[in-house]
Rosetta silent file (secondary structure, phi, psi, omega in degrees, C-alpha in Angstrom):
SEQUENCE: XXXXXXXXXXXXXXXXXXXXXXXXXXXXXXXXXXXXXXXXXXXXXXXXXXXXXXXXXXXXXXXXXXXXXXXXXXXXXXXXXXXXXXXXXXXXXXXXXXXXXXXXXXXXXXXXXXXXXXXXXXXXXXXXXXXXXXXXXXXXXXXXXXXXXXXXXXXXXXXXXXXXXXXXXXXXXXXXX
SCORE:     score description
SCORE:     0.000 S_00000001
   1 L     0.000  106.746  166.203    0.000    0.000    0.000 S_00000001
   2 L   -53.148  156.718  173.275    1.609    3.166   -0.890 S_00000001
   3 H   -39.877  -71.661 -156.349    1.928    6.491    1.481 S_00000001
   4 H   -61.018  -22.915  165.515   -1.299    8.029   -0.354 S_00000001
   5 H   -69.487  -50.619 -171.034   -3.352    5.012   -0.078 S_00000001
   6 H   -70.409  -39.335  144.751   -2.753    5.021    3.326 S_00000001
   7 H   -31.569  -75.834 -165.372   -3.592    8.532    4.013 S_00000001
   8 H   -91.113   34.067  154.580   -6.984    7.795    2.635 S_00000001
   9 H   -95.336  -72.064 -171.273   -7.236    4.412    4.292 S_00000001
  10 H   -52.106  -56.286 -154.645   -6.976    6.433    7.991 S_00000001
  11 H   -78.340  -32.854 -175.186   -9.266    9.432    6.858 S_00000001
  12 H   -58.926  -32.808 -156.115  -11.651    6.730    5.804 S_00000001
  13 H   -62.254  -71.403 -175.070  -11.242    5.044    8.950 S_00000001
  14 H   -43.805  -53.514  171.341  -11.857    8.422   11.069 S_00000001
  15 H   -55.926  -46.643 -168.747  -14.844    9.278    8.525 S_00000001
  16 H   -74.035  -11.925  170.430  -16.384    5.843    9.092 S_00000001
  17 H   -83.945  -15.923 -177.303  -16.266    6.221   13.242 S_00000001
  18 H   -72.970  -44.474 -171.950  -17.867    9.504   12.678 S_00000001
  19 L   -74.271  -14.810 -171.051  -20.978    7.721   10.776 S_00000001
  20 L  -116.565  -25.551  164.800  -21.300    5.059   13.396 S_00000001
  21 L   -61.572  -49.382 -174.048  -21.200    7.629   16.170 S_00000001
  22 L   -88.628   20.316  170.778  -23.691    9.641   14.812 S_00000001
  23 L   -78.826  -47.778 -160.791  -25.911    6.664   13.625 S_00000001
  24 L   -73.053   -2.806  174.032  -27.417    6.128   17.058 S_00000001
  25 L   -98.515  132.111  177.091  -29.177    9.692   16.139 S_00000001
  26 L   -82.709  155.287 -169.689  -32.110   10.489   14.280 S_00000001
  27 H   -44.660  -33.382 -178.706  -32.149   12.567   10.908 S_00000001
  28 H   -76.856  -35.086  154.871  -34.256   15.362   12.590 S_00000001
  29 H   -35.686  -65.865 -157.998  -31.328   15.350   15.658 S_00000001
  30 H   -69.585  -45.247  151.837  -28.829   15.684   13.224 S_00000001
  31 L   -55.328   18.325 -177.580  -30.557   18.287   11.047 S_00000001
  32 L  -128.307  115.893 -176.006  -31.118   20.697   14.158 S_00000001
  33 L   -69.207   93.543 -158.758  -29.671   24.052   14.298 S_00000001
  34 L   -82.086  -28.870 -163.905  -28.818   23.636   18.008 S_00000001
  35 L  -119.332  121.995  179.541  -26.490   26.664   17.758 S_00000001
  36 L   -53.175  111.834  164.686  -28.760   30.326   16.446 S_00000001
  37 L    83.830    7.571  177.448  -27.117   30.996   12.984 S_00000001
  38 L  -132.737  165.886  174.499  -24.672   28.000   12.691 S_00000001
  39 L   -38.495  179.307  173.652  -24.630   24.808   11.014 S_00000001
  40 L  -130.631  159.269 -148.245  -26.580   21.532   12.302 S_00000001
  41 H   -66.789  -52.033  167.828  -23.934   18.468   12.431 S_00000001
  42 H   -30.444  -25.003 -172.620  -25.600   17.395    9.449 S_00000001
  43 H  -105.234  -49.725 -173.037  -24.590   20.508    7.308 S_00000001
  44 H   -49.942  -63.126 -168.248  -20.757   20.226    8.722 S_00000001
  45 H   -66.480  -13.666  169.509  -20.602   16.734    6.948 S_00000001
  46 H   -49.542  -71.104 -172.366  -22.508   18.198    4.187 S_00000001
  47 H   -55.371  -52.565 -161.095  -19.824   20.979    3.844 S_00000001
  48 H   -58.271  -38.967 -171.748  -16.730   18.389    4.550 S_00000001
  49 H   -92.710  -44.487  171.740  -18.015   16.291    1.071 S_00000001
  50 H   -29.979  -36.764 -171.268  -18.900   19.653   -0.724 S_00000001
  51 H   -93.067  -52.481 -135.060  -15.121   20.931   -0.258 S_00000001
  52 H   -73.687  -26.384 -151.912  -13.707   17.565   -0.632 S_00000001
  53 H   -83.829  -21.472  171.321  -15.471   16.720   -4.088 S_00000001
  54 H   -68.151  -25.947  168.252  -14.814   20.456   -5.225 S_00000001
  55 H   -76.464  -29.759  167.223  -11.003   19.910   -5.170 S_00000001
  56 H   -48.878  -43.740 -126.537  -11.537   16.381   -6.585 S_00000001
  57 H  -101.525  -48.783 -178.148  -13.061   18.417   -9.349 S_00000001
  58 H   -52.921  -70.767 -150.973  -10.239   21.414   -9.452 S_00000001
  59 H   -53.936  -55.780  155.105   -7.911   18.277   -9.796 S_00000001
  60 H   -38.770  -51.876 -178.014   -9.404   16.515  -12.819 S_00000001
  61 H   -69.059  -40.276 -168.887   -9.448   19.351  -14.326 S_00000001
  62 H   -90.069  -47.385  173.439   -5.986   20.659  -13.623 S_00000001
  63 H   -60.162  -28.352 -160.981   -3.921   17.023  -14.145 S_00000001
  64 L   -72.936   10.734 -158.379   -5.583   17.024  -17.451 S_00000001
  65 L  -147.076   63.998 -154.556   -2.660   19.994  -18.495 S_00000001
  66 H   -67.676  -40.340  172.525   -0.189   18.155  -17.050 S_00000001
  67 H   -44.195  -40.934 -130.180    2.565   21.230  -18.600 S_00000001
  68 H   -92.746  -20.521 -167.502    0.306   23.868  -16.734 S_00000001
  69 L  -100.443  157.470  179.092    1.702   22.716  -13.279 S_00000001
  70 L   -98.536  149.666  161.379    4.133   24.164  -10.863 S_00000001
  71 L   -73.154 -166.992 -163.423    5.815   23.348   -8.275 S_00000001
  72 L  -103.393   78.965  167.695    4.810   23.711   -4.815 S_00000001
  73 L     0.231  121.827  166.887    6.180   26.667   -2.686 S_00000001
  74 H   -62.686  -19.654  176.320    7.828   26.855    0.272 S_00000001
  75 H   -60.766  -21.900 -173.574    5.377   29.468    1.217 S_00000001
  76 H  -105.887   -1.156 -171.518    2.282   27.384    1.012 S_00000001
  77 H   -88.140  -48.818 -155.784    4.045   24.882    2.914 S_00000001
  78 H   -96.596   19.494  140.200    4.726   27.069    5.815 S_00000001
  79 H   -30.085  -85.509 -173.041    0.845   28.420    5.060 S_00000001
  80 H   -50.535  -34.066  157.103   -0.250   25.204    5.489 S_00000001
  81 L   -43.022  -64.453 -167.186    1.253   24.871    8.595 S_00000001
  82 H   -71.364  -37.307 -171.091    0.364   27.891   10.126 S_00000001
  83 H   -53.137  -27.008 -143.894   -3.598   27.344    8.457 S_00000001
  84 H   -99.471  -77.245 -168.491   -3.830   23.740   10.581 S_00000001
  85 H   -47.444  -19.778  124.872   -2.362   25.242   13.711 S_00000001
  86 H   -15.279  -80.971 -167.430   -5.336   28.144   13.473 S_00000001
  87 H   -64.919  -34.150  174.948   -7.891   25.525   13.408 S_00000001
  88 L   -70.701  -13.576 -174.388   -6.532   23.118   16.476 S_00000001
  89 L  -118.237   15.007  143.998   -6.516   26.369   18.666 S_00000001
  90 L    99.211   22.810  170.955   -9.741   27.466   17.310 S_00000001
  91 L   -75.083  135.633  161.512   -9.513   30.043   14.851 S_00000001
  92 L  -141.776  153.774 -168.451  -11.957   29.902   12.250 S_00000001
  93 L  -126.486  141.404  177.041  -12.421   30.729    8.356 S_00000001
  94 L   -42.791  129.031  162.415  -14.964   31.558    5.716 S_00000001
  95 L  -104.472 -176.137 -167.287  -14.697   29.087    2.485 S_00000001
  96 L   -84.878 -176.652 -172.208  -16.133   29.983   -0.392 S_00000001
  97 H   -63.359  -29.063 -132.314  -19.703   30.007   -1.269 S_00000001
  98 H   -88.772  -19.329 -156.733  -19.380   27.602   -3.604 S_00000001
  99 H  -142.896   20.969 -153.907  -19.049   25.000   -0.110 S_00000001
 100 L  -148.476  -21.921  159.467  -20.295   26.856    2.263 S_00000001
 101 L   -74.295 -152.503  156.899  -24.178   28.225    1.078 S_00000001
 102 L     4.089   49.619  168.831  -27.320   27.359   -0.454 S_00000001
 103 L   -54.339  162.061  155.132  -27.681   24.090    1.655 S_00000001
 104 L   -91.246  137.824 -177.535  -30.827   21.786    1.723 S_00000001
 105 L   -59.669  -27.639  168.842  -32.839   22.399    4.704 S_00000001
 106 L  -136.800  156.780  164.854  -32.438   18.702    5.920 S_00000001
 107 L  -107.065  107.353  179.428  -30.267   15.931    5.167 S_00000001
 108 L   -81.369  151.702  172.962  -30.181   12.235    5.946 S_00000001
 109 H   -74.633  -10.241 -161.955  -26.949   10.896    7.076 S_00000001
 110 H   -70.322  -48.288  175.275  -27.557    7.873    5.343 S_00000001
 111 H   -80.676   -7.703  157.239  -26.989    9.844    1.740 S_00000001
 112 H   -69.220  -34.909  176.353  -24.147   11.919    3.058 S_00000001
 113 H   -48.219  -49.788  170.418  -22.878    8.584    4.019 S_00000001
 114 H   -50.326  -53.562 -176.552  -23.189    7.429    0.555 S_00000001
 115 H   -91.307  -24.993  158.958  -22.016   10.432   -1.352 S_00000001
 116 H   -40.567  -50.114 -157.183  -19.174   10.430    0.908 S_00000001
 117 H   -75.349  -57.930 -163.215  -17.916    6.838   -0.071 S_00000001
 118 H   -37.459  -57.999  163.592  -18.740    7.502   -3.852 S_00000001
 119 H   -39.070  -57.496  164.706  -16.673   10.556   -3.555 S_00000001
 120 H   -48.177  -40.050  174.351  -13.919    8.774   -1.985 S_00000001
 121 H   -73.419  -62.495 -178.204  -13.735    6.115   -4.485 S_00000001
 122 H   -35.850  -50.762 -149.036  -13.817    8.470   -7.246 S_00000001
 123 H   -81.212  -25.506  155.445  -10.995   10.573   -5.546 S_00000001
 124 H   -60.173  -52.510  174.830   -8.989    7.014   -5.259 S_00000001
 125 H   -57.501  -54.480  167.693   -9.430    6.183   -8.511 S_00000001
 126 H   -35.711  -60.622  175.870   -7.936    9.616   -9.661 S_00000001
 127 H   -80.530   21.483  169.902   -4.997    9.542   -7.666 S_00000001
 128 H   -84.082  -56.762 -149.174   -4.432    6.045   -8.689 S_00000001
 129 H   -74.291  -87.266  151.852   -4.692    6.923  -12.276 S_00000001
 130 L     3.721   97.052  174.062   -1.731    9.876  -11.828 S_00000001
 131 L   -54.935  154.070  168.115    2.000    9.337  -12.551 S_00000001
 132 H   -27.626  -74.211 -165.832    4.313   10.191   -9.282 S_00000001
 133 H   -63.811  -16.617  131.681    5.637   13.071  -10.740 S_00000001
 134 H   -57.141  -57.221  165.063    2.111   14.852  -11.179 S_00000001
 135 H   -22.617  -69.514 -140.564    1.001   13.951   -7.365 S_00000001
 136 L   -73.618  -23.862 -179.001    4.036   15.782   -6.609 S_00000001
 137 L   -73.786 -170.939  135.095    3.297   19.319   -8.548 S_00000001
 138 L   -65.916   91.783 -145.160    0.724   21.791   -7.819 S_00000001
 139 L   -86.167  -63.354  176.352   -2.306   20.031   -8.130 S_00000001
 140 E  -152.593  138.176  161.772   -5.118   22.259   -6.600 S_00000001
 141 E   -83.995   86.713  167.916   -5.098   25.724   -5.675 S_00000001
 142 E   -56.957  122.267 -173.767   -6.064   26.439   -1.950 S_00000001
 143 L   -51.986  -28.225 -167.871   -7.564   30.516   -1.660 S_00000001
 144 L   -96.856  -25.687 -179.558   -5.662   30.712    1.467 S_00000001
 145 L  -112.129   -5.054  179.459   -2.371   28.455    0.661 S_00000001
 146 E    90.276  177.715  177.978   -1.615   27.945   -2.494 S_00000001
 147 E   -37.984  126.299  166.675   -0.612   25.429   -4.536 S_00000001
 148 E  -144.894  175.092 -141.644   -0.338   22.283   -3.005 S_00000001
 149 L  -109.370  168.527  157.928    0.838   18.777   -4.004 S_00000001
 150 H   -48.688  -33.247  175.693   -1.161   15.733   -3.395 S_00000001
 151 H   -69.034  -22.446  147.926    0.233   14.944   -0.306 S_00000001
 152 H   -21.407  -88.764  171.562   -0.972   18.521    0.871 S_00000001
 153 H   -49.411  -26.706 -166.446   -4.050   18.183    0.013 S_00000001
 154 H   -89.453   -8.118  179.211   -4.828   14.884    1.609 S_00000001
 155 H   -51.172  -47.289 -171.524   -3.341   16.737    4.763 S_00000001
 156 H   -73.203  -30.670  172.076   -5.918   19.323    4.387 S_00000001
 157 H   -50.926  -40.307 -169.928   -8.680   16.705    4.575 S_00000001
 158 H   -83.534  -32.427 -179.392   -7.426   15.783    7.631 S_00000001
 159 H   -77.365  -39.264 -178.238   -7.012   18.860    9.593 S_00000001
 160 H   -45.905  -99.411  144.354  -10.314   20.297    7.591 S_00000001
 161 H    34.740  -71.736 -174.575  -11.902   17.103    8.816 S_00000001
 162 H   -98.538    6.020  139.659  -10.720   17.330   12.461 S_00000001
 163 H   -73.220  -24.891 -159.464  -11.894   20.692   12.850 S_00000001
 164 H   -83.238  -36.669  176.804  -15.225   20.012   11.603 S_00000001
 165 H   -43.637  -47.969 -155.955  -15.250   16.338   13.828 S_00000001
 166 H   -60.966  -40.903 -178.182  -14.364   18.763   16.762 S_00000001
 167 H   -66.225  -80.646  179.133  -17.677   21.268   16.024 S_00000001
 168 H   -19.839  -67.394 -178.638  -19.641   17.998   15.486 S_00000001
 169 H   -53.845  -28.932 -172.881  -18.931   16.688   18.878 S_00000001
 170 H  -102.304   -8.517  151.499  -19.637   19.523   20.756 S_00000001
 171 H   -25.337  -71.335  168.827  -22.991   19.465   18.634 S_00000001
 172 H   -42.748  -35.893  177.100  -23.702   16.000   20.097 S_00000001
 173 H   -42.763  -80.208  174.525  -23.041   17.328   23.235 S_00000001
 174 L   -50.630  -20.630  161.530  -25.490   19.671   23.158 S_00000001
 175 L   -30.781  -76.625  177.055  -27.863   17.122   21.488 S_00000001
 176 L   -53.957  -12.926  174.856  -27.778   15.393   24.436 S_00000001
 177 L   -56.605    0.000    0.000  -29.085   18.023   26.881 S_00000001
């Protein structure tokens, strides 16, 4: 199993404990805007596949010019860094609209569940697909960090990811009240 495989072997793993936590809940729990003006745990995993499948999307699109890409900055490197340590101490930032709007008022988890794994496989298959030496460019263009390489990117899943788990949880929390 290569490094990149494995990376998305763990983030599955971590997505699929999320889905079995939040199982034991019903869709109208999960769809309830517990906090005035903020998501309902249901829209955070909502958002989480929205971003992931729009970079999936950036990516297709962008490998398909394989000449067009650059390498990867040290600057977005030390970005990236600084972006993830923001979010474990609780800083938080606007994404675009495009992942971040025009929601459906409810969701079931069962079809987030769903469009997650589809999404996942597709995003496996891609980076499957992909000589070395493409992973390794500038791949997709983050607003706040810049180019980054595959390995980057699956980084960003994970820190995206375990801010959004962290917001989730203290959802449940509150759930439970």
């Amino acid at each position: 199993m290569t490094k990149i495989n494995l990376e998305i072997q763990v983030l599955n793993n971590k997505i699929e404990k999320l889905f079995d936590r939040l199982s034991k809940y019903s869709d109208d729990e999960l769809n309830r805007t517990i906090i005035k003006n903020k998501w309902s745990i249901n829209h955070n995993i909502y958002h989480l596949i929205l971003a992931e499948m729009g970079i999936e999307k950036y990516i297709r699109i962008k490998t398909q010019y394989p000449e067009t890409l650059v390498n990867v900055k040290i600057i977005s490197r030390i970005i990236a860094f600084f972006l993830e340590l923001s979010l474990k101490i609780g800083f938080t930032y606007k994404g675009p609209a495009s992942v971040t709007e025009n929601f459906p008022k409810t969701i079931k988890l069962t079809e987030l569940k769903e469009s997650w794994k589809k999404s996942r496989n597709s995003l496996n298959e891609l980076i499957n697909s992909l000589d070395e030496n493409i992973l390794s460019k500038g791949i997709f263009n983050h607003g706040l960090i810049g180019r980054m390489d595959i390995y980057m990117t699956l980084n960003f899943f994970k820190f995206h990811f375990n801010h959004h788990k962290k917001i989730i949880y203290k959802l449940e929390q509150r759930l439970n009240y």
